[in-house]
C-alpha positions in Angstrom: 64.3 -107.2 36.6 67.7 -107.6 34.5 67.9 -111.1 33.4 71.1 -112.9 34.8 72.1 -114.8 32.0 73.9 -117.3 33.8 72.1 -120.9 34.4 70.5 -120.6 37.5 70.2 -123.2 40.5 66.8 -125.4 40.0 66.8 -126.3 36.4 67.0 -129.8 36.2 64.7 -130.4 33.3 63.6 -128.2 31.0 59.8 -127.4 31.8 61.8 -125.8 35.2 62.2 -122.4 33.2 58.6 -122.0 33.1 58.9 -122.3 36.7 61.1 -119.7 37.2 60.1 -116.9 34.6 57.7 -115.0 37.2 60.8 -114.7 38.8 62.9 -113.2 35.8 59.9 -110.9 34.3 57.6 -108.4 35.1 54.3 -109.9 36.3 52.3 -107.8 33.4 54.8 -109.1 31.0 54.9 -112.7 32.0 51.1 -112.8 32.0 51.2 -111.6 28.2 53.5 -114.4 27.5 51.7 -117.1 29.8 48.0 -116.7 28.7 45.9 -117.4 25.6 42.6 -116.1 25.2 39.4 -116.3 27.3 39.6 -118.6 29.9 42.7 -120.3 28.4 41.1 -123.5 28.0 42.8 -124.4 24.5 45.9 -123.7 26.3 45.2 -126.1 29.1 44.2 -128.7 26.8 47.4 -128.7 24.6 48.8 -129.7 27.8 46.1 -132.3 29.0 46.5 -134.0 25.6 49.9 -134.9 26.1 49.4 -136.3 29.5 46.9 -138.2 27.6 49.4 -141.1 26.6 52.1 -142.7 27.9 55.4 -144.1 26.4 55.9 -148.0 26.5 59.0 -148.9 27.5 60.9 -152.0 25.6 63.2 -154.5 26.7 66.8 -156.0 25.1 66.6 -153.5 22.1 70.1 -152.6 21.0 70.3 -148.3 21.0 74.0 -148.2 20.8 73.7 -146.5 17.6 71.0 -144.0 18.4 70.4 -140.4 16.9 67.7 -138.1 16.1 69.2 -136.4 13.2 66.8 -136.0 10.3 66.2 -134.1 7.0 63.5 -131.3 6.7 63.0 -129.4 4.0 66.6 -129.9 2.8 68.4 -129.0 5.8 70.0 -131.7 7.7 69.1 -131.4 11.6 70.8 -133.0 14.2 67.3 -133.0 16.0 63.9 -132.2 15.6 63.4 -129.6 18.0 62.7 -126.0 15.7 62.1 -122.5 17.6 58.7 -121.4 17.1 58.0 -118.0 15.9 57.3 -115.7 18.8 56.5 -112.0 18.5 57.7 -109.1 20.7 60.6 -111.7 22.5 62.2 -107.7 24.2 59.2 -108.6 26.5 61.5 -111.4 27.9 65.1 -110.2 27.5 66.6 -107.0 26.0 68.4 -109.2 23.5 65.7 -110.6 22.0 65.5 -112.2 19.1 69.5 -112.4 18.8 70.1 -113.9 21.6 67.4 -117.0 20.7 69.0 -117.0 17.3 72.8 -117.5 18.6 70.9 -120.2 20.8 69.7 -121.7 17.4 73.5 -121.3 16.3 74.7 -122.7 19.0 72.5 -125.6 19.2 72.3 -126.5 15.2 68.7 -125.6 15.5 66.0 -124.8 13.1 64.9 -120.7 14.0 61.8 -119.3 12.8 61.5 -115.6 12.7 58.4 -113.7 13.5 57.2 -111.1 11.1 56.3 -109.5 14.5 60.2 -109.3 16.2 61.6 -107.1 18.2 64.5 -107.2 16.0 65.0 -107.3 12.3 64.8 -109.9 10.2 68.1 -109.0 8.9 69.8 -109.1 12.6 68.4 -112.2 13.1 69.7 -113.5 10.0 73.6 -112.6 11.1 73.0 -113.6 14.4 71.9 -117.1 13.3 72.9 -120.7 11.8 71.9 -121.6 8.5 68.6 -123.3 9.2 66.2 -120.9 9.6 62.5 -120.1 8.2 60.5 -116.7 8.3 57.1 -116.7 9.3 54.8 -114.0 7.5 51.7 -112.3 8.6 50.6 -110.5 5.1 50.0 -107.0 5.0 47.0 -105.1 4.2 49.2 -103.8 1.5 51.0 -106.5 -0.7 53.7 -104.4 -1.8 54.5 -104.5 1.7 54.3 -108.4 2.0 56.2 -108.4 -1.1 59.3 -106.5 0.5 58.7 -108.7 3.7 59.3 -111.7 1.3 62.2 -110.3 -1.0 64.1 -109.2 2.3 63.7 -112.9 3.7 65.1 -114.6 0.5 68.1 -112.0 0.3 68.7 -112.8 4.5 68.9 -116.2 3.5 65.8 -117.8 5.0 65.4 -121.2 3.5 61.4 -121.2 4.2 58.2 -118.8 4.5 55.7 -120.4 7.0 52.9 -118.3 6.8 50.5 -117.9 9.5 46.3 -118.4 8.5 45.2 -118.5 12.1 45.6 -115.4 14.1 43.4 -112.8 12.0 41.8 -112.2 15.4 43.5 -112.8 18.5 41.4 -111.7 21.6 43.4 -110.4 24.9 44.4 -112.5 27.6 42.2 -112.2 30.8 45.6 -112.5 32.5 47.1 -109.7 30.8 44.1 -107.1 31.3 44.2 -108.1 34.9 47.4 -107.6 35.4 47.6 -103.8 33.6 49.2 -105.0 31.0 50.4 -102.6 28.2 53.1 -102.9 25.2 56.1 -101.0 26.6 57.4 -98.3 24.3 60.7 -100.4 23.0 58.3 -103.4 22.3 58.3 -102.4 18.4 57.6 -104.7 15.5 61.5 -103.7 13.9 60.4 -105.9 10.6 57.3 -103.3 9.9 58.4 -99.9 10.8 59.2 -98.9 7.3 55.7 -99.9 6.5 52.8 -97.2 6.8 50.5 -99.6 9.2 46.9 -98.2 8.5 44.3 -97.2 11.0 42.1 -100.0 12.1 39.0 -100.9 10.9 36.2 -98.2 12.1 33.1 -100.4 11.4 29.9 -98.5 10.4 27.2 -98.1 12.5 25.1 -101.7 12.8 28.3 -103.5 11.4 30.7 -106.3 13.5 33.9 -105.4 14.7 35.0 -108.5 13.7 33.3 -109.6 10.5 33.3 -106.3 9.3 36.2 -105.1 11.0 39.0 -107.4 12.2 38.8 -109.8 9.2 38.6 -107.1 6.4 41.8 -107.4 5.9 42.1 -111.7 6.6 43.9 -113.8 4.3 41.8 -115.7 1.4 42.4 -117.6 -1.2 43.3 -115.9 -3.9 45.9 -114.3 -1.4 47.9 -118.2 -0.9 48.1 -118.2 -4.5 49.6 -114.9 -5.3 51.9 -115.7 -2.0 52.7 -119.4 -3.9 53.5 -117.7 -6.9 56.0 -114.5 -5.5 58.7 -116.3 -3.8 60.9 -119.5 -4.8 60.7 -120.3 -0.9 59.1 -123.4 0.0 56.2 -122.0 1.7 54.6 -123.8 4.4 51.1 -123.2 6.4 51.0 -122.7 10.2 47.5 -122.8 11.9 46.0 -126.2 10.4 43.8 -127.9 12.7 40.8 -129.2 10.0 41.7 -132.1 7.8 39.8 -130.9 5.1 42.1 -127.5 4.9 45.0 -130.1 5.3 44.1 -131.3 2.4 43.3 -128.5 0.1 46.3 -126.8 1.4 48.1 -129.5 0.2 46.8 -129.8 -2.9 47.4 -126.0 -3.5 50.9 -126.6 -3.2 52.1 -126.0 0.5 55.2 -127.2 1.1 54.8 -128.1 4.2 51.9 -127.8 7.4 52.4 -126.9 10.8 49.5 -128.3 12.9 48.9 -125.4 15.9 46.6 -123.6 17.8 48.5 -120.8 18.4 49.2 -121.6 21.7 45.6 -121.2 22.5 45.8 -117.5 22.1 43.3 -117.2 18.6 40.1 -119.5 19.7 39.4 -120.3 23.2 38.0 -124.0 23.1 39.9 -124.9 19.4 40.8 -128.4 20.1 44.9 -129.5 21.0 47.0 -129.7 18.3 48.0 -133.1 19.3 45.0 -134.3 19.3 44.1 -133.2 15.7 47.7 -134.8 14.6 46.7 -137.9 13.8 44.0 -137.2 11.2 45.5 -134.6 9.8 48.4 -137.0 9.0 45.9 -139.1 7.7 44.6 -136.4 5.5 48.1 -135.5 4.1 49.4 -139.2 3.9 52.7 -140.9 5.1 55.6 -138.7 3.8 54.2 -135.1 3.5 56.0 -133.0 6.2 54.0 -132.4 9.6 55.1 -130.4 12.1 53.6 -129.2 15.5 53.5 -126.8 17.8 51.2 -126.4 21.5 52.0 -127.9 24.7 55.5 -128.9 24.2 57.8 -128.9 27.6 59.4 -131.7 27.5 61.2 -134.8 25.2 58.8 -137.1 26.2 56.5 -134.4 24.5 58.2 -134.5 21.5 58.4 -138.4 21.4 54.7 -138.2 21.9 54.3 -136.1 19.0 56.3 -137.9 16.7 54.9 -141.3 17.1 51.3 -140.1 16.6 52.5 -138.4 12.8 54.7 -135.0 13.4 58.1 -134.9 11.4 59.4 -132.5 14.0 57.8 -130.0 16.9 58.4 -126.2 17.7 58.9 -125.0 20.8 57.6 -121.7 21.2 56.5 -120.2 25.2 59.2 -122.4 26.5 61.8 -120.5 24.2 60.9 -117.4 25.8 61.2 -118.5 29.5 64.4 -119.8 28.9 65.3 -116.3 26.8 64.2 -114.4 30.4 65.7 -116.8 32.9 69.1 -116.8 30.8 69.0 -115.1 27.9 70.9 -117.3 25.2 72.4 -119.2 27.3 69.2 -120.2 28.9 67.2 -121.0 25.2 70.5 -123.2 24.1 70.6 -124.9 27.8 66.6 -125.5 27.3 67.1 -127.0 24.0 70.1 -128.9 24.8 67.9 -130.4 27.7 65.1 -131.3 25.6 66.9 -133.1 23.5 68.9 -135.4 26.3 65.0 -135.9 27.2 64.4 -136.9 23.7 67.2 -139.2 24.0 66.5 -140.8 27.2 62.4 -141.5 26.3 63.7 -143.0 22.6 66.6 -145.1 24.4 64.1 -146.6 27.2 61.2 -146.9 24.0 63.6 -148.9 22.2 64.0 -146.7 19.2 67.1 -146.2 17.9 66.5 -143.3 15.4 63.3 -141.4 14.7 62.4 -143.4 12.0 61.4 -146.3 15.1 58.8 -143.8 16.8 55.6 -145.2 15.8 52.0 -145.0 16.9 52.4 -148.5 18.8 55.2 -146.7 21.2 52.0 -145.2 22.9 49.6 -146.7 24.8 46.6 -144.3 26.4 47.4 -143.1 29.8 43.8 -144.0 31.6 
């Protein structure tokens, strides 16, 4: 199915383009997209822990100034909607990543490159604003995260968020049953000058995974050699534990990014929202937050930003939008989750995001 790139009829908010991508995408490749891992419970609670609370709505407060622009990480954003990192995105549209990344153009948003594109990380770069990060998976070889890091910093990404969560990611129930299988142009364009090596062939009476899958999984001594090789800001992606908050932190992290991977790492890791708030306490007022899992809506963000996030990424929602309407369709998303934004902050009686605080929640039962 060819992607129409027009905004079709039906989208009035934007959660509708997850309604519509099994329309624009091959069922195999949708299910890939859609699924996490095991019995996708983690993904169905990042989801459940939004509906959790509910937005209080105040009376007489004057809004007639309202914004969400903010400052992160020394970029000024007119909102604080970023584009999560999402690998193989020629699953969803034969643009890819350059189409999300004129979206991010187009919009003023914040774009995060995965290590694991379909297109370069230099094409992104020319195909995007100014704001944008690059999110690293290291390499078994350093040299070759090395090159990943010195190619980022010549592109012009102003961040590294590296990725600590994801040294095993088991399939999706939905994807095996529905046949699926990486098509041919699916590559990973940031890695193919890279000799990948073969994967770990465990010795008789050893784990696949202790001995096998996580031979090769970040430590460390490997955050501090990454801290000292770049003069990026680096920050952390895959925090859920307040204790790693904190040492993480303390190592000298720019930044965290609270996530679950979208649920597609540990089946039964808890929401990322509902870890938000003691992480924040963990880190303290002032020390960027972000989050990612579960977001589809503004009232979403809102949500995340009065219980302690400095701004939310957006990640399967991205890529329904990319296959319903290619660019088009990501800006249209974004531009409609921000409008959403607006409308839950006007009726909350905030004024700016400074005014989103715990006490605009209440629990919804």
């Amino acid at each position: 199915m060819s992607p129409s790139d027009r905004i079709p009829p039906g989208v009035w908010n934007a959660i509708d383009y997850e309604r519509l991508a099994p329309q624009a995408m091959d069922a195999g490749r949708h299910a890939y997209v859609a699924g996490g891992c095991g019995w996708d419970a983690t993904v169905a609670a990042n989801r459940a822990a939004f509906a959790g609370w509910a937005v209080l709505p105040r009376l007489l407060r004057d809004v007639r100034a309202g914004h969400t622009r903010l400052q992160l990480a020394g970029m000024d954003l007119p909102h604080p909607l970023l584009l999560a990192p999402v690998a193989h995105q020629r699953l969803a549209h034969p643009d890819a990543e350059i189409a999300t990344a004129r979206a991010a153009q187009a919009t003023g948003s914040c774009l995060v490159a995965s290590t694991l594109s379909s297109c370069t990380l230099e094409d992104i770069a020319a195909a995007s604003g100014p704001a944008r990060w690059f999110q690293l998976y290291l390499q078994p070889e350093r040299e070759h995260s090395l090159d990943l890091l010195r190619r980022a910093e010549a592109a012009g990404y102003r961040a590294i968020v590296l990725t600590l969560d994801a040294s095993i990611q088991l399939a999706s129930r939905g994807a095996l049953q529905a046949g699926f299988a990486m098509p041919a142009d699916c590559v990973s364009a940031n890695l193919a000058r890279y000799p990948q090596p073969a994967p770990a062939q465990p010795a008789a009476g050893e784990s696949r995974i202790f001995q096998g899958a996580m031979r090769h999984a970040p430590r460390w001594d490997d955050l501090r050699w990454l801290l000292a090789s770049t003069r990026l800001p680096v920050w952390i992606k895959g925090v859920l534990h307040p204790e790693d908050a904190r040492e993480l932190q303390a190592a000298g992290a720019a930044g965290l990014i609270v996530s679950n991977h979208g649920g597609r790492s540990l089946d039964g890791a808890p929401a990322s929202l509902r870890m938000l708030p003691a992480l924040r306490t963990a880190v303290g007022a002032g020390y960027p937050l972000l989050l990612d899992g579960g977001v589809r809506s503004g009232q979403d963000a809102f949500k995340a930003l009065a219980l302690g996030a400095d701004a939310v990424l957006v990640g399967r929602l991205q890529v329904y939008a990319l296959a319903v309407a290619g660019a088009l369709g990501v800006a249209h998303m974004l531009q409609m989750l921000v409008e959403e934004l607006h409308a839950c902050m006007a009726q909350a009686g905030c004024a700016r995001l400074s005014d989103i605080t715990h006490d605009t929640l209440t629990p919804s039962c």
